[in-house]
mmCIF file of the N, C-alpha and C atoms, coordinates in Angstrom:
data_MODEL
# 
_entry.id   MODEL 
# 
loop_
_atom_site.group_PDB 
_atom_site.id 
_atom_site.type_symbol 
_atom_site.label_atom_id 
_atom_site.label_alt_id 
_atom_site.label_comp_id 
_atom_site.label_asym_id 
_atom_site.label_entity_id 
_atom_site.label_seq_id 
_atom_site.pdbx_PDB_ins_code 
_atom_site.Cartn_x 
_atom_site.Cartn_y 
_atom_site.Cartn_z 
_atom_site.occupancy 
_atom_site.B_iso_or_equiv 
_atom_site.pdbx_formal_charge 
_atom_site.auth_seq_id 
_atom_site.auth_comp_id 
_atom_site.auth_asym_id 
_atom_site.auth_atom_id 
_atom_site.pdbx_PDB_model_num 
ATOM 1   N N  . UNK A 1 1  ? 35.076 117.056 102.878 1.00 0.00 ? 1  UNK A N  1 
ATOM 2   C CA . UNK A 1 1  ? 34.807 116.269 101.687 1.00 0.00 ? 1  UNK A CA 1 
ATOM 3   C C  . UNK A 1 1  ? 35.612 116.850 100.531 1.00 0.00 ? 1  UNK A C  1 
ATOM 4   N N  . UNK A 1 2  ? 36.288 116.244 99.680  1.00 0.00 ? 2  UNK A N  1 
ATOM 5   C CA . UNK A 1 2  ? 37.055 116.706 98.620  1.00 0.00 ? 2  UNK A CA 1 
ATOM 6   C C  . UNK A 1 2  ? 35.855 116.844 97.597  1.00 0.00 ? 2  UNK A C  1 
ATOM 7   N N  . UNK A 1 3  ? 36.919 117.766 96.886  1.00 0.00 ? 3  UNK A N  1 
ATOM 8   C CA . UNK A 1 3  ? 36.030 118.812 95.715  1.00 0.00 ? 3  UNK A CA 1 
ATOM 9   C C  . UNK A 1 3  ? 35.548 117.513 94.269  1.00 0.00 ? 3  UNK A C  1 
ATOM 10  N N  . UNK A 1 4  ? 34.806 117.557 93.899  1.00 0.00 ? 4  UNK A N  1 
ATOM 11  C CA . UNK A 1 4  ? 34.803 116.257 92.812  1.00 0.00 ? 4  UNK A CA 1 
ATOM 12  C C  . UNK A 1 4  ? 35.466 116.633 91.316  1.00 0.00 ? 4  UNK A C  1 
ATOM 13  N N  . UNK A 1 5  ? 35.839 115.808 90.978  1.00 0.00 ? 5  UNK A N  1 
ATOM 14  C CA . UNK A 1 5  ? 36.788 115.128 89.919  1.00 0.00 ? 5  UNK A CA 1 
ATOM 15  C C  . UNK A 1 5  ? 36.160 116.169 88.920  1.00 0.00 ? 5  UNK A C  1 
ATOM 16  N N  . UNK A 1 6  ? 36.664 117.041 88.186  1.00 0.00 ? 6  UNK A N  1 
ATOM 17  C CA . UNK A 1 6  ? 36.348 117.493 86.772  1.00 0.00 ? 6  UNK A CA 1 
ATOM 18  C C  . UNK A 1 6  ? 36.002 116.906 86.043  1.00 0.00 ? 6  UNK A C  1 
ATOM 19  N N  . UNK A 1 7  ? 35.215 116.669 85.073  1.00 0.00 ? 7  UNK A N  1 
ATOM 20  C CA . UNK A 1 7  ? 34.823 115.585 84.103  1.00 0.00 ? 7  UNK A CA 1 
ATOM 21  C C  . UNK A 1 7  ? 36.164 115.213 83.146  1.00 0.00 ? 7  UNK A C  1 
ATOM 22  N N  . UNK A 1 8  ? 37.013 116.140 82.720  1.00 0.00 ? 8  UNK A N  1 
ATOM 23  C CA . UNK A 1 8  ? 37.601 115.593 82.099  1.00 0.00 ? 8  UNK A CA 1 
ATOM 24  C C  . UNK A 1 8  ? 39.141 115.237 83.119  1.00 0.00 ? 8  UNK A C  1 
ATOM 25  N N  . UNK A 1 9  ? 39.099 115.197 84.598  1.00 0.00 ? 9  UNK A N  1 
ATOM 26  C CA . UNK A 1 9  ? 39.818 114.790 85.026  1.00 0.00 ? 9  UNK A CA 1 
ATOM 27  C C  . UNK A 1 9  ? 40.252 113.421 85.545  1.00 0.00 ? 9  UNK A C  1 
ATOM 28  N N  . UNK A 1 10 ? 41.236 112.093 85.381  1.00 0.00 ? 10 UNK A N  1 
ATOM 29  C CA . UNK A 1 10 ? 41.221 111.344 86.214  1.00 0.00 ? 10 UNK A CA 1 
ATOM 30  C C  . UNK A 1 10 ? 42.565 110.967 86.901  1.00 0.00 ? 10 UNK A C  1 
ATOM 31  N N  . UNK A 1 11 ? 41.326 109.727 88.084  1.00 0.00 ? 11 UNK A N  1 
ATOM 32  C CA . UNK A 1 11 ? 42.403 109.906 88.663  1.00 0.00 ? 11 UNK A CA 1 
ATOM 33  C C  . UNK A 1 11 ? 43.621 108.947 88.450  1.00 0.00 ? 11 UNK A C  1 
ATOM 34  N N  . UNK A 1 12 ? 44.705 108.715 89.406  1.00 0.00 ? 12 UNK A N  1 
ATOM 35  C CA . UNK A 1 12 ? 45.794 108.194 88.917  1.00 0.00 ? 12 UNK A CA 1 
ATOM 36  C C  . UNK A 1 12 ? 45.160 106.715 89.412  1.00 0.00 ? 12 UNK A C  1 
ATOM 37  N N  . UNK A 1 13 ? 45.919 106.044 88.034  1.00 0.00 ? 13 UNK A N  1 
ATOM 38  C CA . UNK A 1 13 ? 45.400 104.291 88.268  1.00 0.00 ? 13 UNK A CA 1 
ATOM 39  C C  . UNK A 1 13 ? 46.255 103.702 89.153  1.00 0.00 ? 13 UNK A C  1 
ATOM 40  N N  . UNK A 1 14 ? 46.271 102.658 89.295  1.00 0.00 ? 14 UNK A N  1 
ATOM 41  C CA . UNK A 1 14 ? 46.922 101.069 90.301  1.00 0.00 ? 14 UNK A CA 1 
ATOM 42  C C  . UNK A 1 14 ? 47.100 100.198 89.837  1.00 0.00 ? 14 UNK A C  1 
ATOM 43  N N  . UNK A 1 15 ? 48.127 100.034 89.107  1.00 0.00 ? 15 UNK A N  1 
ATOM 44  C CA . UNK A 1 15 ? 47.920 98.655  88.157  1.00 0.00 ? 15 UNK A CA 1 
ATOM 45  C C  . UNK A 1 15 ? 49.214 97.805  88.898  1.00 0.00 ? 15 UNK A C  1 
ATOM 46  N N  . UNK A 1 16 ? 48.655 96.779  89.460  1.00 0.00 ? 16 UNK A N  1 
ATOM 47  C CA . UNK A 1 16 ? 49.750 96.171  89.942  1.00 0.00 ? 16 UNK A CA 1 
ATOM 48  C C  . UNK A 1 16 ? 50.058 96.354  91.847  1.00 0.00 ? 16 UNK A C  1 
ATOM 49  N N  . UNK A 1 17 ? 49.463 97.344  92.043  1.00 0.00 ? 17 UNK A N  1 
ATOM 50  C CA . UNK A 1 17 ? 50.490 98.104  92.758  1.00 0.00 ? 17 UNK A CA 1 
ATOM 51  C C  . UNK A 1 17 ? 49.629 98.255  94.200  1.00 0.00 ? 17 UNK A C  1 
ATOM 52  N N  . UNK A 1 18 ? 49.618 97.826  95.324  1.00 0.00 ? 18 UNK A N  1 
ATOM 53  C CA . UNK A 1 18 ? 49.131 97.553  96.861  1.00 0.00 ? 18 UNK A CA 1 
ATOM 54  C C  . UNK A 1 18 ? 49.324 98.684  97.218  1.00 0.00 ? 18 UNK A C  1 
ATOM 55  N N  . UNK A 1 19 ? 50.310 99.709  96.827  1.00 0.00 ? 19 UNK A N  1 
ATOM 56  C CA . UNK A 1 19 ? 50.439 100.713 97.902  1.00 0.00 ? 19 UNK A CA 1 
ATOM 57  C C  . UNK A 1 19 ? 50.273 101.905 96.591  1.00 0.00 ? 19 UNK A C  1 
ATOM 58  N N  . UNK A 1 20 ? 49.068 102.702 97.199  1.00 0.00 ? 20 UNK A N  1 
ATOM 59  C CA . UNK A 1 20 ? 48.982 103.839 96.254  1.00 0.00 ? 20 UNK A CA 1 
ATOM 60  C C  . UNK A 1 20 ? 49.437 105.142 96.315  1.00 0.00 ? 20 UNK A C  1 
ATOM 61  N N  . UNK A 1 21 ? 50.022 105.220 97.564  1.00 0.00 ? 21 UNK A N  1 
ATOM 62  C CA . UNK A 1 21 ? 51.122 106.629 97.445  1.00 0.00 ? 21 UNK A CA 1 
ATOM 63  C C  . UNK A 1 21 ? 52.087 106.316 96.702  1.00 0.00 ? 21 UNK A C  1 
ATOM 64  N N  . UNK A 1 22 ? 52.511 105.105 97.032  1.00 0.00 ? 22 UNK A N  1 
ATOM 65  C CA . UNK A 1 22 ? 53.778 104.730 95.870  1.00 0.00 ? 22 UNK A CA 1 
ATOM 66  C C  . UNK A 1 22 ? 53.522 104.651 94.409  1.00 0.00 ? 22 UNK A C  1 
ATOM 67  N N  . UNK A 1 23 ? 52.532 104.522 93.940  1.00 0.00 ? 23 UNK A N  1 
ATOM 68  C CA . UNK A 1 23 ? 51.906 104.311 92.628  1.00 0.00 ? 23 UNK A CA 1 
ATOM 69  C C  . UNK A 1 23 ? 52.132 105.561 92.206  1.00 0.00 ? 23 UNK A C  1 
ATOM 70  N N  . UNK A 1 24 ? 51.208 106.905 92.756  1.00 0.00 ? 24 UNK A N  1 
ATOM 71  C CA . UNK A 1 24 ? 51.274 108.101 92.655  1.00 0.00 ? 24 UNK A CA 1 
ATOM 72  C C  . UNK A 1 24 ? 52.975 109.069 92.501  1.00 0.00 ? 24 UNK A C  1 
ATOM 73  N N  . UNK A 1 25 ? 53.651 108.172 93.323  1.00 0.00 ? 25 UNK A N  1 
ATOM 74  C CA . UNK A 1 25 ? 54.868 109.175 93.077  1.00 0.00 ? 25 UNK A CA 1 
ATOM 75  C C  . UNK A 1 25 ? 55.450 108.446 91.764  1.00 0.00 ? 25 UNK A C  1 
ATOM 76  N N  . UNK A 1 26 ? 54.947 107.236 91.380  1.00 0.00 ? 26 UNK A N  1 
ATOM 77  C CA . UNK A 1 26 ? 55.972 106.970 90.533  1.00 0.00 ? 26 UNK A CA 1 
ATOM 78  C C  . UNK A 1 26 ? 55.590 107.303 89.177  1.00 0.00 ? 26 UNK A C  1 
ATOM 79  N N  . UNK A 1 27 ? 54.032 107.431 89.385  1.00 0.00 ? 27 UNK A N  1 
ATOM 80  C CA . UNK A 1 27 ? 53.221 108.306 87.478  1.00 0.00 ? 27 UNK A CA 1 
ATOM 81  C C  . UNK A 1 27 ? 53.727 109.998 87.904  1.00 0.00 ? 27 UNK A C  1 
ATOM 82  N N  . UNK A 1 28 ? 53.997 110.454 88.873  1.00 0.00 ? 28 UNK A N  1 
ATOM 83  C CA . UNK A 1 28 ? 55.098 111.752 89.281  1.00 0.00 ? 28 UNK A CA 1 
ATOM 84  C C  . UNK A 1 28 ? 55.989 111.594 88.553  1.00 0.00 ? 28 UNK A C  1 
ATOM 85  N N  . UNK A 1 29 ? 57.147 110.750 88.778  1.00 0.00 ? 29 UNK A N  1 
ATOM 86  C CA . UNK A 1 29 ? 58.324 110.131 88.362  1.00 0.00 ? 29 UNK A CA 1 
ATOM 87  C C  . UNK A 1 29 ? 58.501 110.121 87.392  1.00 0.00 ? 29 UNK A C  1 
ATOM 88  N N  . UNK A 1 30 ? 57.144 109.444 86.353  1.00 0.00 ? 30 UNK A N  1 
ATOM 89  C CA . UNK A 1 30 ? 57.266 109.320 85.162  1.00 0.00 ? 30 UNK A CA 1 
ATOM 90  C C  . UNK A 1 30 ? 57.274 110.442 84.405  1.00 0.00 ? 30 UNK A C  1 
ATOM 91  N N  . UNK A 1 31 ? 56.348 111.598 84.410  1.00 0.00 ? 31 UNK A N  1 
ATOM 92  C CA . UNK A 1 31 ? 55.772 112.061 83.917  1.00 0.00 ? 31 UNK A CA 1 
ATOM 93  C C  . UNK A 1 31 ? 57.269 113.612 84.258  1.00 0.00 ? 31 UNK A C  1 
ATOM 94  N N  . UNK A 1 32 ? 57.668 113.327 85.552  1.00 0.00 ? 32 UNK A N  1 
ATOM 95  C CA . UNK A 1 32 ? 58.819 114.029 85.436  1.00 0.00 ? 32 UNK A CA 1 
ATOM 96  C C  . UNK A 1 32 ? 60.067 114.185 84.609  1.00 0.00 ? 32 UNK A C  1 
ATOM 97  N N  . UNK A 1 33 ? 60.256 112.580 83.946  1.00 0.00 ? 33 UNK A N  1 
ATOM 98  C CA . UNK A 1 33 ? 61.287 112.754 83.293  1.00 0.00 ? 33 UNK A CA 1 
ATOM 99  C C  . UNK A 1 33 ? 61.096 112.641 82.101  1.00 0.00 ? 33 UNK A C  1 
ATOM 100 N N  . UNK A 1 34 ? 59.792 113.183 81.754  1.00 0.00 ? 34 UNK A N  1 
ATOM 101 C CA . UNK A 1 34 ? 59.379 113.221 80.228  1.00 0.00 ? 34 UNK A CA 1 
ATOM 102 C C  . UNK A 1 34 ? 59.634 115.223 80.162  1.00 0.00 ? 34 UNK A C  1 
ATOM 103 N N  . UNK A 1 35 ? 59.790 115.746 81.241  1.00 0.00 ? 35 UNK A N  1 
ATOM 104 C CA . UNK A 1 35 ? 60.021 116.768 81.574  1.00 0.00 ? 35 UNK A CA 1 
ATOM 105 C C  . UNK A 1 35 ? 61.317 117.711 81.909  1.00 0.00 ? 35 UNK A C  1 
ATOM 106 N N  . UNK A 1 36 ? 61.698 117.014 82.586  1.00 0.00 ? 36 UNK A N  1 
ATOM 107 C CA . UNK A 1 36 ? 63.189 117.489 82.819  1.00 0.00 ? 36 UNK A CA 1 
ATOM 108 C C  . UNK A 1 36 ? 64.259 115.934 83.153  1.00 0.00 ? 36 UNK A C  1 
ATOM 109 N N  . UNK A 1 37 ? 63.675 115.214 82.229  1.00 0.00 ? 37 UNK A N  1 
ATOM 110 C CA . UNK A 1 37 ? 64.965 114.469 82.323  1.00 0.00 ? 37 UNK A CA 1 
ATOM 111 C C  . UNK A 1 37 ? 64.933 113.283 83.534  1.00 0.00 ? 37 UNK A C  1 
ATOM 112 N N  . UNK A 1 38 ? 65.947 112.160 83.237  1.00 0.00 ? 38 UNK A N  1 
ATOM 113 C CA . UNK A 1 38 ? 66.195 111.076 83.887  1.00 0.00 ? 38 UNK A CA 1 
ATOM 114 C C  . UNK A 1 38 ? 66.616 111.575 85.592  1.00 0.00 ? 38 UNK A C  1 
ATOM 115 N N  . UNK A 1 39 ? 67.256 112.352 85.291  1.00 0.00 ? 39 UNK A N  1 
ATOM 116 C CA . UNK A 1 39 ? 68.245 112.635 86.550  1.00 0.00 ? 39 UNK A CA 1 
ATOM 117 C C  . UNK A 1 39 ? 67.170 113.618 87.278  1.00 0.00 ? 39 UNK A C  1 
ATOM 118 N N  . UNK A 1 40 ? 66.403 114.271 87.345  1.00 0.00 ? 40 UNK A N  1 
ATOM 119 C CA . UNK A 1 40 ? 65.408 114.711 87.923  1.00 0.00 ? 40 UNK A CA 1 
ATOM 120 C C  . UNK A 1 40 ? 64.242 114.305 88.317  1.00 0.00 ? 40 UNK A C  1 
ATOM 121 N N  . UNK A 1 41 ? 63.760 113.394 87.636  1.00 0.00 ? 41 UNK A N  1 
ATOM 122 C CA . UNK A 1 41 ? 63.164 112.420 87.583  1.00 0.00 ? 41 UNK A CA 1 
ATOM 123 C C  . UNK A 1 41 ? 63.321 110.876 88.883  1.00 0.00 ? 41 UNK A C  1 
ATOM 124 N N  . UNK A 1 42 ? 64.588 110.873 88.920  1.00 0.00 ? 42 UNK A N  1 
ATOM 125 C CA . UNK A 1 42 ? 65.216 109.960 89.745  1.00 0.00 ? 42 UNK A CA 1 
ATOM 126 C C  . UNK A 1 42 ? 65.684 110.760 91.276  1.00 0.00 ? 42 UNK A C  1 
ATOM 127 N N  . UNK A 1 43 ? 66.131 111.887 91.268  1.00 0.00 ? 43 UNK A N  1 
ATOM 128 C CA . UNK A 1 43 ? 65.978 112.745 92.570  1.00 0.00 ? 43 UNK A CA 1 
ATOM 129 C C  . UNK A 1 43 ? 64.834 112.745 93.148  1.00 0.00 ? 43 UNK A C  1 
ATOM 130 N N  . UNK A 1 44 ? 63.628 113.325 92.342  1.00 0.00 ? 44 UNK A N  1 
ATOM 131 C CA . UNK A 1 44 ? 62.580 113.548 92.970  1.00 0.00 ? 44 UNK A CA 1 
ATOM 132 C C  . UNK A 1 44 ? 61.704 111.976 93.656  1.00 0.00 ? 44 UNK A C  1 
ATOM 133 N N  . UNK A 1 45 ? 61.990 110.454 92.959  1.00 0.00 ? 45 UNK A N  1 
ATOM 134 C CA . UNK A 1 45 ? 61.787 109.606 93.293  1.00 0.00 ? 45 UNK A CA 1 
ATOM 135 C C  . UNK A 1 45 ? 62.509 108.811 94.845  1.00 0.00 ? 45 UNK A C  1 
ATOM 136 N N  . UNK A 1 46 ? 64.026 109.437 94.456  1.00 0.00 ? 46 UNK A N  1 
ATOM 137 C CA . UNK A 1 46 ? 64.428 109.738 95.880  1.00 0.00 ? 46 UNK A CA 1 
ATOM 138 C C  . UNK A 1 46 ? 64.385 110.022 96.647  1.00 0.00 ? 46 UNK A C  1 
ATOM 139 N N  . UNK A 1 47 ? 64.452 111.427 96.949  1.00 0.00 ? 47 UNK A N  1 
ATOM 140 C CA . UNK A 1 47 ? 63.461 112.590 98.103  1.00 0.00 ? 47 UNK A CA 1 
ATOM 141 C C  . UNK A 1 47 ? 61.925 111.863 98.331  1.00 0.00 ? 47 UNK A C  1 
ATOM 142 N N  . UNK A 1 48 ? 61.506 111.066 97.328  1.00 0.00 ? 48 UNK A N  1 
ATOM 143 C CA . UNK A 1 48 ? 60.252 110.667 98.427  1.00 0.00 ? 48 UNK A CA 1 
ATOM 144 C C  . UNK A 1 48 ? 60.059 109.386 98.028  1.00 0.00 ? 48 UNK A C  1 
ATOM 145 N N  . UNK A 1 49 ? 61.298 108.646 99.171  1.00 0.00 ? 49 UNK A N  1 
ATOM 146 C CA . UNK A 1 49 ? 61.563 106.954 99.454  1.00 0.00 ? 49 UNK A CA 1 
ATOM 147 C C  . UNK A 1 49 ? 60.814 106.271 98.489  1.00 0.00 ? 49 UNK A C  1 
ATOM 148 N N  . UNK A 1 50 ? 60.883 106.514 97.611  1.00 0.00 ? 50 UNK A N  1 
ATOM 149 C CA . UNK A 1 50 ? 60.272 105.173 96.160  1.00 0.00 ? 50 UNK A CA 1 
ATOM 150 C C  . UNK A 1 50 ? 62.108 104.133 96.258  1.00 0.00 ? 50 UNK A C  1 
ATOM 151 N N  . UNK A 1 51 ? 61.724 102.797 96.335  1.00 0.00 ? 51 UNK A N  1 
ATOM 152 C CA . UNK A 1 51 ? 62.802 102.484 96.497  1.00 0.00 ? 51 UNK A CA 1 
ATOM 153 C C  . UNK A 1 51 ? 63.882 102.213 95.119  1.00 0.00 ? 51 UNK A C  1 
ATOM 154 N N  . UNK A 1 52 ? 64.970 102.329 95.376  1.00 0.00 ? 52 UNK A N  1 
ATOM 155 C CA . UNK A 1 52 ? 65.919 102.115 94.048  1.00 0.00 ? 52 UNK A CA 1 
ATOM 156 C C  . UNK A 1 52 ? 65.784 101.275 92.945  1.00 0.00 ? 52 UNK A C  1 
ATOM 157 N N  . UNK A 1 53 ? 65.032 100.173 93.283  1.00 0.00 ? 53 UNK A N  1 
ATOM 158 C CA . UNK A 1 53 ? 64.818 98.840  92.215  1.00 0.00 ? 53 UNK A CA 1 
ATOM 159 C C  . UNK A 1 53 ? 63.870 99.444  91.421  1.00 0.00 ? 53 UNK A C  1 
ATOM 160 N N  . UNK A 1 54 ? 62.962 100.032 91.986  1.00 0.00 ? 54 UNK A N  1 
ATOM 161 C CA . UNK A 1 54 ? 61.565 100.487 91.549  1.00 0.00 ? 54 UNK A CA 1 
ATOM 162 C C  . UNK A 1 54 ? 62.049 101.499 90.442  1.00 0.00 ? 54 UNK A C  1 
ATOM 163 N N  . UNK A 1 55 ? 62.742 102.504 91.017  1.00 0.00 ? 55 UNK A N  1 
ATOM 164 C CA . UNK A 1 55 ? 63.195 103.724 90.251  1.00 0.00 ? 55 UNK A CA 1 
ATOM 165 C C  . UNK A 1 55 ? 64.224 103.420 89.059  1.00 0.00 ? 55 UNK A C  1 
ATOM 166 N N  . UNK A 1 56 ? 64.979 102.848 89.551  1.00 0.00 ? 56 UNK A N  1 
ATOM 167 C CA . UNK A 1 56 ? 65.306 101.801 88.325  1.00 0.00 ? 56 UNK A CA 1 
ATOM 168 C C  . UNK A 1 56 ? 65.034 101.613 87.097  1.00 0.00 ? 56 UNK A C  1 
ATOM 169 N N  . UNK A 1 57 ? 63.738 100.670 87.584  1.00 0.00 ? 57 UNK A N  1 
ATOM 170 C CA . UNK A 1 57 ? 62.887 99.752  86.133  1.00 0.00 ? 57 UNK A CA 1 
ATOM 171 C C  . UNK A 1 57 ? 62.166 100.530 85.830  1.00 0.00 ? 57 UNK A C  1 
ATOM 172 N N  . UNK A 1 58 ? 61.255 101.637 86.679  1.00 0.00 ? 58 UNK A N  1 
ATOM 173 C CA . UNK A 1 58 ? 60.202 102.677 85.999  1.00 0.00 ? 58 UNK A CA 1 
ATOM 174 C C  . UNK A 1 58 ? 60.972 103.344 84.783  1.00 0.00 ? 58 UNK A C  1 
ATOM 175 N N  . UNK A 1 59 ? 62.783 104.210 85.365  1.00 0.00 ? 59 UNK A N  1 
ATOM 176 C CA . UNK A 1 59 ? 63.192 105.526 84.738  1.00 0.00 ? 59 UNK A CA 1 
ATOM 177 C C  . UNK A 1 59 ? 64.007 104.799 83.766  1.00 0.00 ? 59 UNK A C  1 
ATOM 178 N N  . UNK A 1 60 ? 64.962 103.541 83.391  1.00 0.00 ? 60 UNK A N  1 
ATOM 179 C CA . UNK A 1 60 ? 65.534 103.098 82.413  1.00 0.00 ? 60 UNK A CA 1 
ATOM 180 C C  . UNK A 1 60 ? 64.928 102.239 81.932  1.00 0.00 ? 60 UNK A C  1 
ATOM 181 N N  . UNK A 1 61 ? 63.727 101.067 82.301  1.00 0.00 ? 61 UNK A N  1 
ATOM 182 C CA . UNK A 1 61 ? 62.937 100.060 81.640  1.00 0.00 ? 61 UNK A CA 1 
ATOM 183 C C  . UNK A 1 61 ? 61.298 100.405 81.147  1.00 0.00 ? 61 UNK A C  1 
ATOM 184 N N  . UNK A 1 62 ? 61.356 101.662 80.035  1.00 0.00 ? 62 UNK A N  1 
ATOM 185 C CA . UNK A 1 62 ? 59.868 101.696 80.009  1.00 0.00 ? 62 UNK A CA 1 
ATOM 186 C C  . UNK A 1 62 ? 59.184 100.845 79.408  1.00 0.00 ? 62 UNK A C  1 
ATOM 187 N N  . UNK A 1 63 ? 59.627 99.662  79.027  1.00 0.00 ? 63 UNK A N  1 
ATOM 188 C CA . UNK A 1 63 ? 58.558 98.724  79.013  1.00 0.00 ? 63 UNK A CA 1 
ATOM 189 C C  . UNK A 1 63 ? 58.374 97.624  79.665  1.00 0.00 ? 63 UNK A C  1 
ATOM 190 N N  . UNK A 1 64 ? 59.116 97.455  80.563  1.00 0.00 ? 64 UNK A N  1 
ATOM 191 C CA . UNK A 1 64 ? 58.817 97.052  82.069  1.00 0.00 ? 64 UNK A CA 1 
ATOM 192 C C  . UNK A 1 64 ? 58.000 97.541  82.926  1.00 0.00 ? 64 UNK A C  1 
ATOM 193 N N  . UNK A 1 65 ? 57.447 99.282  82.263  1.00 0.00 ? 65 UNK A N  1 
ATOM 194 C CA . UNK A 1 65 ? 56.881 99.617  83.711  1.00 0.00 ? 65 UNK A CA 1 
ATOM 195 C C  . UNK A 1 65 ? 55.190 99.021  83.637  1.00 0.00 ? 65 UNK A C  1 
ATOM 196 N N  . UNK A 1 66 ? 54.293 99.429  84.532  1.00 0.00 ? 66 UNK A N  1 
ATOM 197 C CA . UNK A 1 66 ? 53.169 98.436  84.357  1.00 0.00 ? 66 UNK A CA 1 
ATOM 198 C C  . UNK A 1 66 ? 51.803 99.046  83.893  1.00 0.00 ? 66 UNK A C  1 
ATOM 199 N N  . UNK A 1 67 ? 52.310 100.222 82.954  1.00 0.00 ? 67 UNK A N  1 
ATOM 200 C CA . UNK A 1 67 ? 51.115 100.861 82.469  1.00 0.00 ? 67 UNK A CA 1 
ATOM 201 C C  . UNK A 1 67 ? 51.868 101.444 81.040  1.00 0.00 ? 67 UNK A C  1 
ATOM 202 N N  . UNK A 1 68 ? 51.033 102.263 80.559  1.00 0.00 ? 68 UNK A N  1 
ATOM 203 C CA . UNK A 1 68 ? 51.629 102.788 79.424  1.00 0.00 ? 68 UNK A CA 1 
ATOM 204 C C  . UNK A 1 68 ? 51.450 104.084 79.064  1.00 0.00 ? 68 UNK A C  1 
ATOM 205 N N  . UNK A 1 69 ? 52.031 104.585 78.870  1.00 0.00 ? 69 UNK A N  1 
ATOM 206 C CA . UNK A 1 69 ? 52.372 105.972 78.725  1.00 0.00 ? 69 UNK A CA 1 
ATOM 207 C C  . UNK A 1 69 ? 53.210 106.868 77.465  1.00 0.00 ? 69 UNK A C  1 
ATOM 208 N N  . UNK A 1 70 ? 52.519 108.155 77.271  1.00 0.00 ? 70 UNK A N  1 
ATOM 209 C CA . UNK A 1 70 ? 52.789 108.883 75.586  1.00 0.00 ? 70 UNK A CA 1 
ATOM 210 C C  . UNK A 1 70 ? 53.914 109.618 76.071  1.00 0.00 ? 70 UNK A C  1 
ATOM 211 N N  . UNK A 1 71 ? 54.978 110.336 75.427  1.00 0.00 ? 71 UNK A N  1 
ATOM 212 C CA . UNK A 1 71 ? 56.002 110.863 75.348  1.00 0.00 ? 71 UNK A CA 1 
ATOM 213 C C  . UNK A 1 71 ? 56.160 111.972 76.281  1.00 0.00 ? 71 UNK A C  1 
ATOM 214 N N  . UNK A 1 72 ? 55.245 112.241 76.912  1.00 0.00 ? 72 UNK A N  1 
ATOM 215 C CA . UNK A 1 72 ? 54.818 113.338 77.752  1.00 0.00 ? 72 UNK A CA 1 
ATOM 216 C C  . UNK A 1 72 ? 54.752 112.625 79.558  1.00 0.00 ? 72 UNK A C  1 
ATOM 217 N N  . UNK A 1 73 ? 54.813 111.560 79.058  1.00 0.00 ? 73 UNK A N  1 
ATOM 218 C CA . UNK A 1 73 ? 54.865 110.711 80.527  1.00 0.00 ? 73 UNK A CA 1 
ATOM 219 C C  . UNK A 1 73 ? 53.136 110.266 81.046  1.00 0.00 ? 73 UNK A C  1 
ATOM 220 N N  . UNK A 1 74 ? 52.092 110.557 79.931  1.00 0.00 ? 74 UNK A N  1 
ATOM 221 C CA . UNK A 1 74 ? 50.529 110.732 80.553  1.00 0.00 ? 74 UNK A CA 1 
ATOM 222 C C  . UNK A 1 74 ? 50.970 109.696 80.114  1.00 0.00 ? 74 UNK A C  1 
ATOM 223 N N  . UNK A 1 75 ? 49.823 108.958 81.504  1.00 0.00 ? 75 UNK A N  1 
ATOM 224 C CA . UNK A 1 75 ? 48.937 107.760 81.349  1.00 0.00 ? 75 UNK A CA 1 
ATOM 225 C C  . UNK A 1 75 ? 47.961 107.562 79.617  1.00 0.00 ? 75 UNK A C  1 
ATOM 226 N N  . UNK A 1 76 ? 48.236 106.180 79.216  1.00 0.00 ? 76 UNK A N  1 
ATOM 227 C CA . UNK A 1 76 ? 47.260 106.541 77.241  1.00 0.00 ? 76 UNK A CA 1 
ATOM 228 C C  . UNK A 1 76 ? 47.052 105.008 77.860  1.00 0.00 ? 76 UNK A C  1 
ATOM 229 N N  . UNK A 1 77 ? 46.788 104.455 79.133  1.00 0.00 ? 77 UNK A N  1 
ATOM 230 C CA . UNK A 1 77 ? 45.842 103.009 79.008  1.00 0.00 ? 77 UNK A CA 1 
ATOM 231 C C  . UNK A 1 77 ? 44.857 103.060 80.085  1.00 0.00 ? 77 UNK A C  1 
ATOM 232 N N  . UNK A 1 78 ? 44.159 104.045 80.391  1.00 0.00 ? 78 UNK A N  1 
ATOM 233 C CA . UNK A 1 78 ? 43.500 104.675 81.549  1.00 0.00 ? 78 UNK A CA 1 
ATOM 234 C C  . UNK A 1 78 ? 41.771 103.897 80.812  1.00 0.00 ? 78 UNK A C  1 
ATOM 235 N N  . UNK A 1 79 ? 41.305 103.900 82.080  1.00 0.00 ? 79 UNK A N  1 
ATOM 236 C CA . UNK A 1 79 ? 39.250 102.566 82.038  1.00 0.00 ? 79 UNK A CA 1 
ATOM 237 C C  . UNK A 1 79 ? 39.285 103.849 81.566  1.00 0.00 ? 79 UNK A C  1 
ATOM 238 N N  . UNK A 1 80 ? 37.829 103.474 80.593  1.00 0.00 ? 80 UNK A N  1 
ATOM 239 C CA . UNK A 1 80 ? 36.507 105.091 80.528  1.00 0.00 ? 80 UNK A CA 1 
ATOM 240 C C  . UNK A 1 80 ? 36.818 105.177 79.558  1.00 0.00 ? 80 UNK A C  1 
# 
């Protein structure tokens, strides 16, 4: 049984999105290149098959992508 959620922890949302490993690498993704950048950001989306269109519109269209997010790459439209 996994350990439960910290109170002030949550988890990663789904907005849009059928497949939630893919969801997960791509708030990764995001949150990576609020960190080290586009180009790292886009490797690491690579190395784990997020496909090119996707990586794309997430890392050059942020307001295309389907949630919203502060300069730091966190999720700021999260329920609760």
């Amino acid at each position: 049984m996994a350990a439960p959620l910290r109170p002030e922890s949550r988890p990663l949302r789904v907005i849009g999105r059928g497949d939630t490993l893919t969801a997960q690498k791509v708030e990764v993704g995001i949150i990576l290149q609020a960190m080290l950048g586009t180009g790292g950001a886009a490797e690491y989306l690579a190395d784990n098959a997020v496909h090119i269109s996707v990586s794309l519109r997430v890392l050059t269209k942020p307001a295309l992508r389907r949630g919203q997010h502060d300069e730091f790459g966190i999720p700021t439209d999260l329920e609760g």
